[in-house]
N, C-alpha and C positions, 0 to 999 in steps of 0.2 A: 661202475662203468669201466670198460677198456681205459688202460693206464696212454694214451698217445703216444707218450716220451720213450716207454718200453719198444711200443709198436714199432715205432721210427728205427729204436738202435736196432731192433733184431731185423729190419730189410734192413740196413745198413750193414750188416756182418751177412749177412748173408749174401747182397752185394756184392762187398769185397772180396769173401772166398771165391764166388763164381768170376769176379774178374782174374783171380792169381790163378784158378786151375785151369781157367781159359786157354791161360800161356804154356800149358802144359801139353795141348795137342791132341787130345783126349776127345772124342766125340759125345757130344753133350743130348740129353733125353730132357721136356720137360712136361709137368701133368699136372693134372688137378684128382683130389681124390675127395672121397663125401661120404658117411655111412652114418650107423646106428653106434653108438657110444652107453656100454654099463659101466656104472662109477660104483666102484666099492669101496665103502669109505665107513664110516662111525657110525652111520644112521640106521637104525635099524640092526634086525640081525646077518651079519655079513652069510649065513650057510641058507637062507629062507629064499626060496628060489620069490616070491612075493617083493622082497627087497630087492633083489637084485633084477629082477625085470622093470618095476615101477621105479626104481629111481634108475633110468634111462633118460638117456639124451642125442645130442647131437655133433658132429665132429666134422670139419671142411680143412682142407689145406692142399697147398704148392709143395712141389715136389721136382726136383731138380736130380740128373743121375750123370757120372761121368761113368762112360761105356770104354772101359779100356782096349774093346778088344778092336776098336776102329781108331783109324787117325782123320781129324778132322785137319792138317795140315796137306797130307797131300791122297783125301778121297779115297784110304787103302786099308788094310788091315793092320792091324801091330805087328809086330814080333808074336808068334803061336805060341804061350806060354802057358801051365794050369792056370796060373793067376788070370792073365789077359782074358782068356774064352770062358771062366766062371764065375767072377767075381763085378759085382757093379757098384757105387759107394754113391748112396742114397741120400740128396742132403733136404731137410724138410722145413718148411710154416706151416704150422699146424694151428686150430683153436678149436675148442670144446668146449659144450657147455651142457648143464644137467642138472635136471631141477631134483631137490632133495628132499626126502620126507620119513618118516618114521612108518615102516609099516610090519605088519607081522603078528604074532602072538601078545606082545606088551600093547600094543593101540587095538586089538579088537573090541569091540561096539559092546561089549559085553562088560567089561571094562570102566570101572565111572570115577576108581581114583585119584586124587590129585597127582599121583605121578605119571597116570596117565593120558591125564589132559594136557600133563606139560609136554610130554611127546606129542600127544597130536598137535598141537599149538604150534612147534617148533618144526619150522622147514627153512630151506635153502638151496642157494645155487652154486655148483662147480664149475668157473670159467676161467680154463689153462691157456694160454698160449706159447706156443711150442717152440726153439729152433735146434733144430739137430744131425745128427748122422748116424747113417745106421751100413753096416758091407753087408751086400747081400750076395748068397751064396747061390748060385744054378747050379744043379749036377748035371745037367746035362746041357751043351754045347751053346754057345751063347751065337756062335757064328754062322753056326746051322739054323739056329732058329732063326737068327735075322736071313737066312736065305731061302726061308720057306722048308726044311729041311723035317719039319715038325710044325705046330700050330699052338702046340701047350706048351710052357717053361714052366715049370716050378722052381720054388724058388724057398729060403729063409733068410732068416737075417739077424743081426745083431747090432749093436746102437746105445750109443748116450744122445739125452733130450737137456735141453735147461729149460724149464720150467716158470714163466709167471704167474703167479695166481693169484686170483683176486673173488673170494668167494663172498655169498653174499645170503647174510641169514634172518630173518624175523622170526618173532614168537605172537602167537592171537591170547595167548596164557594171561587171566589175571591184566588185563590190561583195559584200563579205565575207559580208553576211549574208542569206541567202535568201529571208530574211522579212521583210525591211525593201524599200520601193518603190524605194528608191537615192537614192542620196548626192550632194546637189545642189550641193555646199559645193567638192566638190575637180574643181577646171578639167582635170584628167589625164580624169575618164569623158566626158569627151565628145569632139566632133571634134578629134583634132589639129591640126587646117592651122587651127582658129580663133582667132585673138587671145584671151588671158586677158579675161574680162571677157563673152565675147559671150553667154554666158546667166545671164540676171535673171528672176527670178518677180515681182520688188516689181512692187508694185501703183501703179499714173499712173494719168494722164488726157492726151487729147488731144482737139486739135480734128479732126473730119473733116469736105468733103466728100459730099455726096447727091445723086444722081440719079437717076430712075426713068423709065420706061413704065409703061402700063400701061390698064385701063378700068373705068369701072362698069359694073354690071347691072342695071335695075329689078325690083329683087323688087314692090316696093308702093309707097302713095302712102309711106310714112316708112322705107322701106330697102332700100337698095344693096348688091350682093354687089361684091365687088372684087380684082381680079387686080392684080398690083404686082411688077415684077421692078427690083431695085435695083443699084446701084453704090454703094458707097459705099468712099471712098477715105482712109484715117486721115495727117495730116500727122505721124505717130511710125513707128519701125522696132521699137518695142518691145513693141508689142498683144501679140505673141506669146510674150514672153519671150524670143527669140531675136533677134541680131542682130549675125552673121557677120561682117559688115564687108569681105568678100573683095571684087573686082574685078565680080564680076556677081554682088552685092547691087547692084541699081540704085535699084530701089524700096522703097516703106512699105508698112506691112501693107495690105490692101482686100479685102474680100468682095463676095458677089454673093449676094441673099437673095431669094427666090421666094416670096413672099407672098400668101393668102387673105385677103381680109377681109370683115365685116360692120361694114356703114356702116345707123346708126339717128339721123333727122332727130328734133332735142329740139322744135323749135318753128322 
């Protein structure tokens, strides 16, 4: 389960940034976004489009933006500056979660060896929760668009995340009792060819990594619909609980999240 204590500090920093940049005068955006979440992780083959569609999940979060190119002190525009009319610093809560399975050419049905059973026997769940920031780039007019001057913004972005994770793994493998989800404890249910050690449930944290595309939509003069397709990349190999260590593990965990959002201008 969700760690509460983590929960707690990350709205508490998050919080306190939005009360300090408050003071700063800057006109504030805030939104909710929702999408499809792929987690490419250990499981399976990371290039088998079969992997990477089934082990899919789900991603919600808050979204907070300081709008430089407006003054929320007195109702006016900034100073006209590249910076001020392209630039918007995106601060996010984010959580995800994604159920994990082994799928692909090594589990097909065809398949009856014991190292095959311990893959299919062994599955799991990715559930991160997020706080971070990301500048997002518009090339075109941030002032115009808020004046109705156009309807589309495009936009990209760049970003560091901190990272909770706390994943969560069972095995059906060799395991006595029928009714129990499997036995997490002895390194014989799972793959063979893996080093003792390569699966941990404990619960990290890590830094990751954010990039996106993506644009707005003018709903109204005070809110924006918003498409968001992300990158985000974790400097850990253990988001997932798994980590093989074999010759091609190359990389760390990363997902790819397709996001909806509503963006509502406070002031």
């Amino acid at each position: 389960m969700l760690n509460f204590k983590h929960l707690a500090s990350a709205f508490c920093l998050f919080f306190i940034f939005e009360t300090a940049s408050g003071q700063l005068g800057f006109s504030h955006e805030l939104g909710v976004i929702a999408g499809p979440v792929q987690f490419r992780s250990d499981y399976g083959n990371r290039n088998e489009s079969e992997t990477n569609f089934g082990n899919s999940g789900i991603g919600i979060g808050v979204v907070h933006y300081l709008n430089f190119s407006y003054s929320a002190d007195c109702s006016c525009y900034t100073t006209d500056t590249y910076f001020n009319d392209h630039f918007k610093l995106r601060n996010e809560i984010s959580w995800n979660k994604t159920k994990l399975e082994h799928l692909g050419e090594w589990v097909d049905p065809s398949k009856n060896s014991p190292e095959a059973n311990q893959l299919r026997g062994h599955t799991g769940y990715a559930k991160n929760l997020d706080i971070g920031t990301q500048l997002e780039f518009f090339p075109r007019s941030i002032r115009s668009f808020q004046s109705f001057g156009y309807r589309v913004a495009p936009f990209a972005s760049l970003g560091v995340h901190y990272t909770y994770y706390t994943p969560e793994v069972t095995t059906t493998y060799a395991n006595p009792n029928p009714d129990a989800i499997g036995d997490v404890t002895d390194p014989t249910n799972f793959y063979s060819a893996w080093a003792p050690g390569s699966v941990d449930a404990s619960p990290g944290s890590a830094w990751s990594m954010v990039t996106s595309v993506g644009f707005r939509y003018k709903l109204g003069k005070l809110s924006d619909l918003m498409l968001d397709l992300r990158w985000q990349y974790y400097f850990d190999d253990w988001v997932d609980g798994l980590n093989h260590q074999l010759s091609y593990n190359k990389y760390n965990d990363w997902l790819v999240w397709l996001n909806v959002g509503y963006i509502y201008y406070l002031d």
